[in-house]
N, C-alpha and C positions, 0 to 999 in steps of 0.2 A: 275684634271684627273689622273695625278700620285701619287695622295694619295688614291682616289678610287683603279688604278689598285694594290696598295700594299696591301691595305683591303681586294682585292680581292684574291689576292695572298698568304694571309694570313688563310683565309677561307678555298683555296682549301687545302693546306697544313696540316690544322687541320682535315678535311676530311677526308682527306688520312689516316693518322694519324690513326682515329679511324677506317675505315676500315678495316689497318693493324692491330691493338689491335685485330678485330672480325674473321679476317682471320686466328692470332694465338690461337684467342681461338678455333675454329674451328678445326684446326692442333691438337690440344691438346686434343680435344672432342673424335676425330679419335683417339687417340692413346687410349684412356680410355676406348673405345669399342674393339677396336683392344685386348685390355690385359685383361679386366673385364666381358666385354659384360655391364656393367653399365652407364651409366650416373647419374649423382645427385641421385642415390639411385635404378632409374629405369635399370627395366632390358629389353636387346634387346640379346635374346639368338642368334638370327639368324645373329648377326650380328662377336660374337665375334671368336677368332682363337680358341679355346677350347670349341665350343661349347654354350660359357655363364656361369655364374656363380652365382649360387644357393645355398641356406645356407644349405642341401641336402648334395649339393654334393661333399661340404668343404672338405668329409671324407670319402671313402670307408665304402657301406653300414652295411659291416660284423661287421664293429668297434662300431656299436650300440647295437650288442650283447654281453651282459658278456663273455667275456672267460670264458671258466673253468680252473679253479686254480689243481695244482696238490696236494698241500697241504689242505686237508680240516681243518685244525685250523679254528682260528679266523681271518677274515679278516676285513679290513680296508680299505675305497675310498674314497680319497681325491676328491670333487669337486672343482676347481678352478675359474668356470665361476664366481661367487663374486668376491673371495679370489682375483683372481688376472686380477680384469677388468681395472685395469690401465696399465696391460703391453699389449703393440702394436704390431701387426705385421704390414704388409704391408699396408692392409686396416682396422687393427682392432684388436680387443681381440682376442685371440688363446687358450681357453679353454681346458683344458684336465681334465681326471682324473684319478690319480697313487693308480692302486690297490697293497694293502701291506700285505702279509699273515705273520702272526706271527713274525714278525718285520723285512722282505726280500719283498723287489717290485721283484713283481710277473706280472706286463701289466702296461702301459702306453696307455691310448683309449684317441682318438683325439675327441674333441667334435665341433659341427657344428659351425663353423667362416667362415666369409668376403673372405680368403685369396683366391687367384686366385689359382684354382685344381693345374697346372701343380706343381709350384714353392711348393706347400704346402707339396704333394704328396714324392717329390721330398725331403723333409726335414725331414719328418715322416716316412717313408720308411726307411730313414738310421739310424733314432735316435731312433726309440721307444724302442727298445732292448738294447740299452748300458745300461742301468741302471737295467736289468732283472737278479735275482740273486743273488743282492750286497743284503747288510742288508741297515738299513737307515741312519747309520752314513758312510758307504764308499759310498751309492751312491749320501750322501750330501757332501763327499768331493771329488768327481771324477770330474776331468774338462772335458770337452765335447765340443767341437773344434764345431762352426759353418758349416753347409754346403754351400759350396762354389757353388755360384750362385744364392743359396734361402738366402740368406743372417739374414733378416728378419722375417722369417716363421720361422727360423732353433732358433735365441736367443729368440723369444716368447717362443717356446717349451722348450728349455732350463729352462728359466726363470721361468715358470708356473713350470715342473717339481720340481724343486729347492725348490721354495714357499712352492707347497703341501710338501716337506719329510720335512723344517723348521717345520710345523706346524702339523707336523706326533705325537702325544702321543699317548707311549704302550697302551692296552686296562688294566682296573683292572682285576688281579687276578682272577681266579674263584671261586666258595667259595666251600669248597670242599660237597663230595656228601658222604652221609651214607645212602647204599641198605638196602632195610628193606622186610624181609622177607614176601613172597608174594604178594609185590606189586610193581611196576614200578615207580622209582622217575624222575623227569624231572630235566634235567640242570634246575639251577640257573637261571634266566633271568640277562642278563647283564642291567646296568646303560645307559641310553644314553649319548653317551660322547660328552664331550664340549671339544673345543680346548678354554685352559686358557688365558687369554688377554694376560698375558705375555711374552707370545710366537706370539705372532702376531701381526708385526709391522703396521699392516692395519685394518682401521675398518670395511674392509666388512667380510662377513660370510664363514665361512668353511663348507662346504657341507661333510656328512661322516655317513655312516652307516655297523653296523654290518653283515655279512651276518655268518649265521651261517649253520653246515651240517644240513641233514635230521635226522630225532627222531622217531624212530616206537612209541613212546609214544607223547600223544597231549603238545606243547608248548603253553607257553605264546606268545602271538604275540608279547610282550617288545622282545623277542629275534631277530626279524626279520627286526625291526625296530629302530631309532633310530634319535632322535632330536637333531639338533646342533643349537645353541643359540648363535649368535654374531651379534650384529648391523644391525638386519632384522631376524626373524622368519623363520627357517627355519625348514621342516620336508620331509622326505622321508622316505614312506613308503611300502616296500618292500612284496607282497604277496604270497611272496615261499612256507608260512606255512599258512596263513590267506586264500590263495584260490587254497591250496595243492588239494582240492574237484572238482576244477571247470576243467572239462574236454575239450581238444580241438579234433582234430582228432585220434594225437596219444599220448594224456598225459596229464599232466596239462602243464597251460601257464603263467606264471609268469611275471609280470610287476614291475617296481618301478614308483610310480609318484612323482614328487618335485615339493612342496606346499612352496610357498613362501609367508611370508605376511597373509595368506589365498587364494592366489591364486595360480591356479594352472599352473605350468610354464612346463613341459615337462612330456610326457612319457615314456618311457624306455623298451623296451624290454629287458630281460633276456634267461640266455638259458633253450630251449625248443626241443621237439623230432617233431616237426609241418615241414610237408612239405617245403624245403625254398621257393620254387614259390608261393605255395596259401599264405605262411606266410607273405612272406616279401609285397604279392598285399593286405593284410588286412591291417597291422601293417601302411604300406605308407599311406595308404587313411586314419586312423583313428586316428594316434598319435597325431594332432594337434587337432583335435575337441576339447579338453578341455581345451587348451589353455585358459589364459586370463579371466579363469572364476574362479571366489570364489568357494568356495568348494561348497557350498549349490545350487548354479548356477548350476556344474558340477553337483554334485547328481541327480537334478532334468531334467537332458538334457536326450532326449531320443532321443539314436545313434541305427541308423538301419545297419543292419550285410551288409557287404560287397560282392556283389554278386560275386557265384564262388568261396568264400572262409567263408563260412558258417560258417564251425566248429569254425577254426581258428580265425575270426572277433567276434565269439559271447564269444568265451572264452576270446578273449582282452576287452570285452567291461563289462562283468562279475566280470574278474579282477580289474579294474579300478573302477568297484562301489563299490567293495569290499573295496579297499586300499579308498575311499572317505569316505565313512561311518567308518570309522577306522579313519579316522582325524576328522572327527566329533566328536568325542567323546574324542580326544586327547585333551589335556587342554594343551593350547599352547597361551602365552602369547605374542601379537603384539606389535613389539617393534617397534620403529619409526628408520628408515634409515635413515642417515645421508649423505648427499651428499659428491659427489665425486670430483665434479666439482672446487668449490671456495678453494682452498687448498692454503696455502702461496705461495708456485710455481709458481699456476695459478696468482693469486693477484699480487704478484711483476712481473712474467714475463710480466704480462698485462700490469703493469704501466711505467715500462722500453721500452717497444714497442711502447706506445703511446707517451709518452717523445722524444723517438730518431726519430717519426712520426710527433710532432708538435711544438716540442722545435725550430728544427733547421730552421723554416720559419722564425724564429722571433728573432733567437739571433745568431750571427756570430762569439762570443766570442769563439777564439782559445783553453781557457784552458777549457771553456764548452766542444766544440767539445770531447778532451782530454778524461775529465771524462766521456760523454757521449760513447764514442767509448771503456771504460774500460767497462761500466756494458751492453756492447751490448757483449763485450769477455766473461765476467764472468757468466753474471744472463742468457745473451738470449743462447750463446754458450754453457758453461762448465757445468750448473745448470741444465736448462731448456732444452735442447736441441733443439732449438728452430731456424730454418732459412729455408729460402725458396728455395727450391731444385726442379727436378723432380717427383720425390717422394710424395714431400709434396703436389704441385699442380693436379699430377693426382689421390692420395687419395682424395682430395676435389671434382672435377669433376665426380669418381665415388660414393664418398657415401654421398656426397652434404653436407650439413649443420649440424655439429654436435657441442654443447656445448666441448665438449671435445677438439674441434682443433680451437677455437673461436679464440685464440691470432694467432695461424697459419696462419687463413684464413683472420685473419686484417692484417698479415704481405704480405700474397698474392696482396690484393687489393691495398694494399702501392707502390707494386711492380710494377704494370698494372694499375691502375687507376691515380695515382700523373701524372705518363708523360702525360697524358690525357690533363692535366691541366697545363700544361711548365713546370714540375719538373721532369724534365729527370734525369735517375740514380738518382733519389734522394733515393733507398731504396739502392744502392750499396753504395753510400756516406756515408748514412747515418744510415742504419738499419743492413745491414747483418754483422753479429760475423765475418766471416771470413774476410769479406773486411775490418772488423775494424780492425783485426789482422795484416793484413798485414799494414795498415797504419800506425799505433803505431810501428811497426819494423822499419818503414823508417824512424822513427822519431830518432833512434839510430843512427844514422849516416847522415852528411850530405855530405860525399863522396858516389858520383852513378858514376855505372857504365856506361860511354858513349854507345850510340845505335845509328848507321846512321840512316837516314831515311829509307833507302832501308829495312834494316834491320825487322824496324817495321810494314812495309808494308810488306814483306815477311811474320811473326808470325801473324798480321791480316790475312791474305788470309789463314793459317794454321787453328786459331778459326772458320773462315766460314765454310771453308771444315771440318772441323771436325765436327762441329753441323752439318751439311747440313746430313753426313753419319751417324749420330750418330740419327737423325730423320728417315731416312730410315729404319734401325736398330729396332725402334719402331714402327712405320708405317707398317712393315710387320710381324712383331712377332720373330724377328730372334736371338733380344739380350737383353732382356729388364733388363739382369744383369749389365751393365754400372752402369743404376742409381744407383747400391749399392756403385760405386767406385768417387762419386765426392765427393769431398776433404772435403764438409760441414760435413759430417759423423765421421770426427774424433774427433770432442766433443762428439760424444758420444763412447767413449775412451774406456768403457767396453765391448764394442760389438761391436766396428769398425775393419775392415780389418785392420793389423798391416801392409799393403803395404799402405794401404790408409794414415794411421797416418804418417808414416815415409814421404810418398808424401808431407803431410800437413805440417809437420817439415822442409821440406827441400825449400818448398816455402816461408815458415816463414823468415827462414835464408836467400832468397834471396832477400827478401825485402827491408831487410836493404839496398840494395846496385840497387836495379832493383824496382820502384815504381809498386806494384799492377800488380806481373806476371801474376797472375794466373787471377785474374780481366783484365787485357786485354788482355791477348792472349791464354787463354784455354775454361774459364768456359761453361760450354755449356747453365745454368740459367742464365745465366747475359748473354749472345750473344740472348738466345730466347725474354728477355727481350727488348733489343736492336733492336729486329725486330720489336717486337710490337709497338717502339715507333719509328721506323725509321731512326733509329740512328745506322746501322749497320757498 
């Protein structure tokens, strides 16, 4: 009878257990609506503090318009969405592209990303003009300070910037013009320009096209347009001069489309003299229809005009058959993409995660441990950037399952599911960079510093209450800049708050003498951890 009630005893325990696991996940789901409006991908605009978040409305709608440049030279616009899809923001790639007139950036335009409006807003707002002005060797050597609180939104943009001026080349020379009496010579048609492998430390593609002034004489459309060739086919074709003819209400309407592959990936409005209300209710309804379609696809769709904005809708949709039947005849050779994904990074951080995930069931050998807790500091920490935070888990939550955060979201499930199964703290023991840090510190020393008990029961009730307000905080939208400040961040040392590092340093150093401070008496990921498994 008293081995039944301990079975029994046992059962309810594990119950609980897993309830508390679904009650945090729960907790966590709230927060991911609360700051996204997202769950796993889906969106619940009604639910979040800003409204929701829309790939729309990543960017203030103006910034899908060309600016107009002061200098009519030659210009140059770097697209980064390829170029630079492995740098992250909060919940993703942070796309831009840095228009560059006669070798001086002239705009920075935000292109549609993941990132939550407020924080993004908040980051592009203050940076898109620091670099307006420079040539492009000062504004690739200007440092540009993060902003404080976008943390993440602020080093994407950075970083994307930075990318595009590395991979900025002059345009060639123009070949000079000899007037010939009585008749009208046209510029030269420029070359389409390739960025050289050499200059680009990444194999995806550089998006970039010529825009040239207006000609009272007929151009070559090669002037208008212009092909970049890097690791995917890429063509954008711009119809400033191709459908200079096609009228909207008050003028022509000008588009660029980018044709990737063969297929067609975005529209683009350009500037135009079109009403902005009837314009901007055509362009919204119509820019995606081509989407996702081959060009021959695209050609042959037949888009009816936008009612209430006639002019405007039939002149976008004229343009864009224009700029279609002009890749069609482009001889544009499909190159095969090569993935992003399986990269040595990914490779060894995966096999190092799974090592420190199913080595240590089976093997209790102290100098394992050792070297196992050295490549969770170096490959998962200082390499990879790679540990399970705030951060980490509510990007999962909102944008669900992505190849890209695969070794991530195995280190989440390490974190939440092992306790499930009587491996409590097993991902703090065993997986997390920082906890390995501090543990390898205490191995320096085996004088600690004495702690009463009171003491540590005091700094426990400090962890509670401090997660406890630090969930609140989240829970109603009031700080969700914390997450940038937990101490996992300082592996990524290029782009971490220098309070943040110097915190991380100073923990390090206390380790030696104080086992696992910041692991038992601050972290607020290892305390939510510890709920979910009961173990608070």
């Amino acid at each position: 009878m008293e081995d039944k009630n301990q079975e029994r005893g046992l059962h309810i325990a594990n119950w609980r257990q897993w309830l508390m696991f679904l009650l945090c996940l729960l907790m966590m789901a709230v927060v991911a609506l609360v700051r996204d409006g997202k769950l796993f991908g889906y969106e619940f605009a009604w639910f979040s503090r800003s409204g929701g978040l829309t790939t729309a409305s990543a960017a203030p709608t103006s910034l899908y318009l060309m600016d107009k440049t002061s200098n009519p030279g030659d210009t140059v616009v770097i697209n980064t969405t390829i170029l630079g899809k492995d740098i992250q923001g909060f919940n993703g790639p942070v796309p831009l592209e840095v228009t560059i007139v006669d070798g001086k950036v002239v705009n920075v335009r935000a292109l549609p990303n993941a990132e939550t409006p407020d924080f993004f807003h908040r980051a592009f707002n203050e940076l898109r003009t620091k670099w307006n002005g420079l040539t492009v060797s000062q504004a690739s050597n200007l440092k540009v300070d993060a902003v404080s609180g976008a943390t993440y939104s602020s080093n994407a943009i950075i970083q994307n910037v930075q990318l595009a001026l590395k991979n900025y080349k002059p345009l060639p020379e123009k070949a000079p013009q000899t007037p010939q009496t009585g008749s009208t010579t046209s510029p030269a048609p420029q070359p389409a320009k390739t960025v050289p492998t050499s200059t680009v430390t990444d194999t995806s593609s550089t998006f970039d096209f010529h825009r040239q002034p207006a000609a009272t004489a007929p151009q070559s459309p090669a002037t208008s347009v212009a092909t970049s060739r890097k690791s995917g086919d890429t063509l954008i074709v711009n119809t400033t001069v191709l459908g200079k003819d096609i009228q909207g209400y008050n003028g022509p309407t000008p588009v660029e489309v980018l044709i990737v592959d063969g297929k067609v990936v975005e529209v683009r409005a350009l500037e135009n003299a079109e009403t902005p209300g009837f314009f901007k209710r055509a362009f919204s309804e119509l820019r995606t229809m081509w989407n996702g379609k081959t060009v021959s696809e695209a050609s042959s769709l037949k888009v009816d005009a936008v009612s209430g904005a006639t002019y405007s809708s039939n002149a976008i949709i004229q343009n864009v058959q224009v700029a279609l039947r002009y890749a069609q005849s482009a001889d544009v050779a499909p190159v095969q993409q090569k993935s992003s994904f399986f990269t040595p990074k990914f490779i060894i951080g995966l096999l190092v995660v799974l090592a420190a995930s199913i080595l240590p069931l089976f093997i209790k050998n102290k100098t394992y441990q050792i070297v196992q807790m050295v490549l969770n500091v170096l490959v998962l920490g200082l390499w990879c950037g790679l540990f399970v935070s705030y951060t980490s888990i509510l990007t999962f939550l909102s944008s669900g399952f992505s190849w890209a955060y695969f070794v991530m979201i195995l280190m989440i499930l390490v974190a939440f599911i092992y306790p499930l199964f009587g491996k409590k703290q097993f991902y703090c023991a065993h997986v997390c960079p920082f906890g390995a840090l501090q543990q390898l510190m205490g191995y320096c020393s085996k004088k600690k510093i004495g702690m009463s008990v009171k003491l540590v029961k005091v700094l426990n009730w400090f962890r509670r209450v401090l997660w406890v307000l630090l969930m609140v905080c989240l829970w109603t939208g009031l700080f969700f800049e914390w997450m940038d400040y937990e101490l996992f961040t300082a592996f990524l040392f290029q782009t971490a708050s220098p309070v943040v590092i110097g915190c991380a340093v100073a923990v390090a150093l206390l380790s030696i003498f104080i086992p696992r401070p910041y692991c038992r008496f601050v972290c607020p990921t290892g305390t939510l951890i510890k709920v979910s498994e009961m173990s608070l």
